[in-house]
C-alpha positions as CSV (number, residue, x, y, z in Angstrom):
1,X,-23.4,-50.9,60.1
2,X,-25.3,-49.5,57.3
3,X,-23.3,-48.6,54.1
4,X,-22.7,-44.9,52.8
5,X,-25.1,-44.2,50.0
6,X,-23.0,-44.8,46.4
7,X,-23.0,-41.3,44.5
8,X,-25.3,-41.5,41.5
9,X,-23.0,-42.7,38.4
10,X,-22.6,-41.7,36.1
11,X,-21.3,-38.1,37.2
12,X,-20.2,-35.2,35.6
13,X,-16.9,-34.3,36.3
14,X,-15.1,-31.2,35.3
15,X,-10.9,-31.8,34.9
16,X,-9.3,-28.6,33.6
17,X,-6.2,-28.5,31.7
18,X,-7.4,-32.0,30.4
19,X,-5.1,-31.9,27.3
20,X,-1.7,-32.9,28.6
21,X,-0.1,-34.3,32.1
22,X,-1.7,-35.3,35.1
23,X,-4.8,-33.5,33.4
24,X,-4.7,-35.9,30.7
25,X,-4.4,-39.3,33.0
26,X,-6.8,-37.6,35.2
27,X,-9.4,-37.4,32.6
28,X,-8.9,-40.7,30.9
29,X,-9.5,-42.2,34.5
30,X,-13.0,-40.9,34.9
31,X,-13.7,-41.5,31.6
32,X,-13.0,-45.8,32.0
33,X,-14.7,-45.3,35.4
34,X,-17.9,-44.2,33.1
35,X,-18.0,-40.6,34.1
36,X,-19.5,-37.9,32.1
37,X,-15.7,-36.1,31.3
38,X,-15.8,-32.6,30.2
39,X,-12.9,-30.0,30.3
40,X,-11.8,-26.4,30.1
41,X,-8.6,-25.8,28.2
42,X,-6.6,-23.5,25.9
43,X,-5.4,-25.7,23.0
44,X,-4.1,-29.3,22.2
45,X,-6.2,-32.5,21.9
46,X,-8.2,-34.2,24.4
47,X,-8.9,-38.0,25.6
48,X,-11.6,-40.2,23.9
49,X,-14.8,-39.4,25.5
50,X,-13.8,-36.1,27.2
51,X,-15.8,-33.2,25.7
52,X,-13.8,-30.1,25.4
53,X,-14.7,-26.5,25.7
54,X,-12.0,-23.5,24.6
55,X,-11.3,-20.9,27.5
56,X,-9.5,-19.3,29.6
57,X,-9.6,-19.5,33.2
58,X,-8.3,-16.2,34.1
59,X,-11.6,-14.7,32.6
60,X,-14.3,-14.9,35.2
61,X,-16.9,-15.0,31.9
62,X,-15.2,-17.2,29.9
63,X,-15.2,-19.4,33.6
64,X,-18.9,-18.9,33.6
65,X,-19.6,-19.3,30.0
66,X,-17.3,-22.8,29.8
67,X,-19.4,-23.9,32.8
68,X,-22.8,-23.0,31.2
69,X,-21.9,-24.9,28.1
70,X,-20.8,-28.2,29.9
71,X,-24.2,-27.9,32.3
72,X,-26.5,-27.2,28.6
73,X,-24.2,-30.6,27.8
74,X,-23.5,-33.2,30.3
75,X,-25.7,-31.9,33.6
76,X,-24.8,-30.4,36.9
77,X,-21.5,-30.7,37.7
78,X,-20.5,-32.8,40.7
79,X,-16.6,-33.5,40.4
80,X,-14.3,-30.7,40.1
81,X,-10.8,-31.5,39.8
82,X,-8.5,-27.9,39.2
83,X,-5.6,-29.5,37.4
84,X,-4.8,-26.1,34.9
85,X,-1.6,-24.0,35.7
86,X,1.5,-22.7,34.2
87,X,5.2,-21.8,35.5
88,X,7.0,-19.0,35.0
89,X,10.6,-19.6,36.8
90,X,12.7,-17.0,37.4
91,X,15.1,-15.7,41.0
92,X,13.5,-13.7,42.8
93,X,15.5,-10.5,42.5
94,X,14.9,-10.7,38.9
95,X,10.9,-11.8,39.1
96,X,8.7,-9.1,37.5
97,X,5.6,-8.4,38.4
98,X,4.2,-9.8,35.4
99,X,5.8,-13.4,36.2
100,X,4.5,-13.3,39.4
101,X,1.3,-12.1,39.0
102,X,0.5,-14.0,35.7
103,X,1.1,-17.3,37.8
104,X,-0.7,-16.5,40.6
105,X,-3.7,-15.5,38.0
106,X,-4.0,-18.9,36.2
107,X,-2.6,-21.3,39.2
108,X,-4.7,-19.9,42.3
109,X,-7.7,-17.4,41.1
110,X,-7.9,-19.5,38.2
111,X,-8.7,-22.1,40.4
112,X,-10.9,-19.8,42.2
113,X,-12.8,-18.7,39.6
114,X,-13.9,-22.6,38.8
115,X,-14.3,-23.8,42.8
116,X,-16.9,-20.5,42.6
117,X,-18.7,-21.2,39.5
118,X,-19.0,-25.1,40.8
119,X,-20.1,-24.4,44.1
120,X,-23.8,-23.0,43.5
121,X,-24.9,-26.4,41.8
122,X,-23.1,-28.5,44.2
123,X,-25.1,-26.8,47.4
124,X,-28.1,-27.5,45.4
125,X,-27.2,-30.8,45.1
126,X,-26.1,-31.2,48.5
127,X,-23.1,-33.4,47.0
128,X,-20.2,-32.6,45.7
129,X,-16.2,-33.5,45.5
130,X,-13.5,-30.8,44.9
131,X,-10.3,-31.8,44.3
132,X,-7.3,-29.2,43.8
133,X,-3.9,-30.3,42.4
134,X,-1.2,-28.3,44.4
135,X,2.7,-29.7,43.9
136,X,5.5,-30.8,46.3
137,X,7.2,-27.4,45.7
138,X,3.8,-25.7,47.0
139,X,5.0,-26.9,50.8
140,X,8.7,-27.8,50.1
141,X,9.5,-25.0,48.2
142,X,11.8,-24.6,45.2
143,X,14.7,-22.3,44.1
144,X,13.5,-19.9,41.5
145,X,9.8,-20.7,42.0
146,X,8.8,-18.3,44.8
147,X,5.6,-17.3,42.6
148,X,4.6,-20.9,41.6
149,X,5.3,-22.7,45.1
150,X,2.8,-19.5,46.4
151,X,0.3,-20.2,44.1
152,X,0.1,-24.0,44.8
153,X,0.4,-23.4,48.9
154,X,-2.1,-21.3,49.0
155,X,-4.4,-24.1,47.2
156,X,-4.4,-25.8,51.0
157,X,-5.6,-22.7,53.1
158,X,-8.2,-22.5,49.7
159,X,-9.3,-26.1,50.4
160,X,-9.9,-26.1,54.0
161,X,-11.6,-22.5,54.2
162,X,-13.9,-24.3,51.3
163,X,-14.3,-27.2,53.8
164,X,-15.2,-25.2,56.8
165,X,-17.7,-23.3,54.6
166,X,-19.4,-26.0,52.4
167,X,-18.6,-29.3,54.6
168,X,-22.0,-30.0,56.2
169,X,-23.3,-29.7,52.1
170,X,-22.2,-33.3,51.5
171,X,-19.2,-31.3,49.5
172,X,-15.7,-32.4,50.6
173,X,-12.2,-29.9,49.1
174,X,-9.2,-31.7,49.4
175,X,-5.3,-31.1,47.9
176,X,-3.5,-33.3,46.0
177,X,0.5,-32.8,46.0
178,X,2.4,-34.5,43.1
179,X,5.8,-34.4,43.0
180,X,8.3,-35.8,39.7
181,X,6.1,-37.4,37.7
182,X,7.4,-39.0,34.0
183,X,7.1,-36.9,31.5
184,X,8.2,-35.3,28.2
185,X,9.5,-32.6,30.1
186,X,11.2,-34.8,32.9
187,X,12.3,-37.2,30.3
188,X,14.8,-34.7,28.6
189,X,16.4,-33.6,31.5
190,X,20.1,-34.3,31.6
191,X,20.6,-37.7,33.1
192,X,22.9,-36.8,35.6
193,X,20.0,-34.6,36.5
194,X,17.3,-37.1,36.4
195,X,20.0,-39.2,39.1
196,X,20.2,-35.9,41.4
197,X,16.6,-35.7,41.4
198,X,15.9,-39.4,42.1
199,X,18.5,-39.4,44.7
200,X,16.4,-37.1,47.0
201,X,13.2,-39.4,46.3
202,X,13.0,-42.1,49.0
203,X,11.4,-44.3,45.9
204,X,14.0,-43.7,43.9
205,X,12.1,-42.7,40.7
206,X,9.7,-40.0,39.3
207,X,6.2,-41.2,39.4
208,X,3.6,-42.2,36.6
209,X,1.1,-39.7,35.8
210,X,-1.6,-42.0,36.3
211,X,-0.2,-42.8,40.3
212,X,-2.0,-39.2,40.7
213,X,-5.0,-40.0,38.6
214,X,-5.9,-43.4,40.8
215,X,-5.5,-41.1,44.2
216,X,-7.8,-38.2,42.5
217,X,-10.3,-40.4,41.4
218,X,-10.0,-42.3,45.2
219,X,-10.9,-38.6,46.7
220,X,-14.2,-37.8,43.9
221,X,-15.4,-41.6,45.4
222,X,-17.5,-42.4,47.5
223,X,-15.5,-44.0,49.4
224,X,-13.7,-40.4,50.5
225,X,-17.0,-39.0,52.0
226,X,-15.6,-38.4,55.3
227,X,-11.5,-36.8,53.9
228,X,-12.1,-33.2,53.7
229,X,-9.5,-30.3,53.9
230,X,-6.5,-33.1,53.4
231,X,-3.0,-32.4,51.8
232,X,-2.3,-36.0,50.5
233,X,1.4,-36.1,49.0
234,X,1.8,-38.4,45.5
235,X,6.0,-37.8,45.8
236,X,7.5,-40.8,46.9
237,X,8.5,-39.2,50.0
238,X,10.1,-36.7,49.0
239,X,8.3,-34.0,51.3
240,X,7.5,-36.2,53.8
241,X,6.8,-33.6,57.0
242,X,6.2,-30.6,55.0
């Protein structure tokens, strides 16, 4: 059997919302694998080694411009990983339009708006690995999160529509669906809470940000040439079916 060509490394790899979180793991990942690391993101501090540019991804030229500056920087890009997106909680009878539509803005044309930009230099290149961080929530659903959960399902019909359009490029789009993970936010959570929580979680415990990082950084490989249009859950079971 002849083995799969390796993908040229170091690459460029694009991981937005790169400042805290999964983002943050995410990034720090390529960055020890020897990637090029660059991201788009609002405010904060970044990971050694990750260059940074200020934007906003619910501005198609500020999409374009942030791209355009990491190309002038670090080269084509050839790893996208959409990590960026924001909750607004709220029961649906008392939603406004605003919560909804401001989620839906950052979390899914957000995305859009990058997977777009991206695309061009990856058919060029005739390589290229997507990689779209959805949530457990997106497919299991969650009380008070009708506008989020929407946002990070429709990141799966997003993938494999991207898949059926762009898979005989080399270019593979796949979903990955975190659940819990340990965090600042997780961590003050009432403790009986926390116990509720981890009851429901066949492991029994939130996960580690950078569980998620090793499986995103498994799907930009070469390794996952032939995974396209996938849904692969990081939740300890917790949606297992969904």
């Amino acid at each position: 059997m002849s083995e799969a060509p390796a993908s040229p490394s170091p690459r460029t790899v694009v991981v937005t919302g790169a400042n805290r979180g999964i983002g943050r793991s995410i990034a720090e990942r390529f960055v020890a694998n020897g990637d090029r690391v660059a991201t788009i993101y609002r405010s904060g501090d970044l990971p050694e080694g990750v260059f940074g540019v200020v934007g906003d991804i619910t501005d198609t030229e500020a999409v374009d411009a942030a791209f355009t500056a990491i190309e002038a920087e670090l080269g084509p890009v050839e790893v996208l990983v959409a990590n960026a997106g924001v909750t607004r909680d709220q029961l649906l009878m008392r939603m406004t339009d605003d919560e909804f539509e401001s989620v839906i803005d950052v979390n899914l044309t957000g995305t859009f708006r990058c997977v777009r930009r991206v695309s061009k230099g990856m058919i060029r290149l005739r390589r290229g690995r997507i990689v779209l961080i959805s949530s457990v929530v997106g497919l299991y659903g969650g009380p008070g999160q009708v506008n989020y959960s929407a946002s990070k399902a429709a990141l799966v019909g997003m993938a494999r529509s991207i898949t059926r359009e762009l898979g005989g490029r080399g270019i593979t789009a796949n979903v990955v669906a975190p659940g819990f993970i340990e965090t600042a936010m997780t961590a003050e959570l009432p403790e009986e809470r926390q116990k509720q929580y981890k009851a429901n979680i066949p492991a029994g415990r939130f996960a580690q940000a950078d569980e998620v990082a090793g499986v995103v950084q498994f799907l930009a490989s070469p390794d996952a040439g032939y995974i396209s249009g996938a849904v692969i859950p990081v939740d300890g079971g917790l949606g297992m079916g969904h």
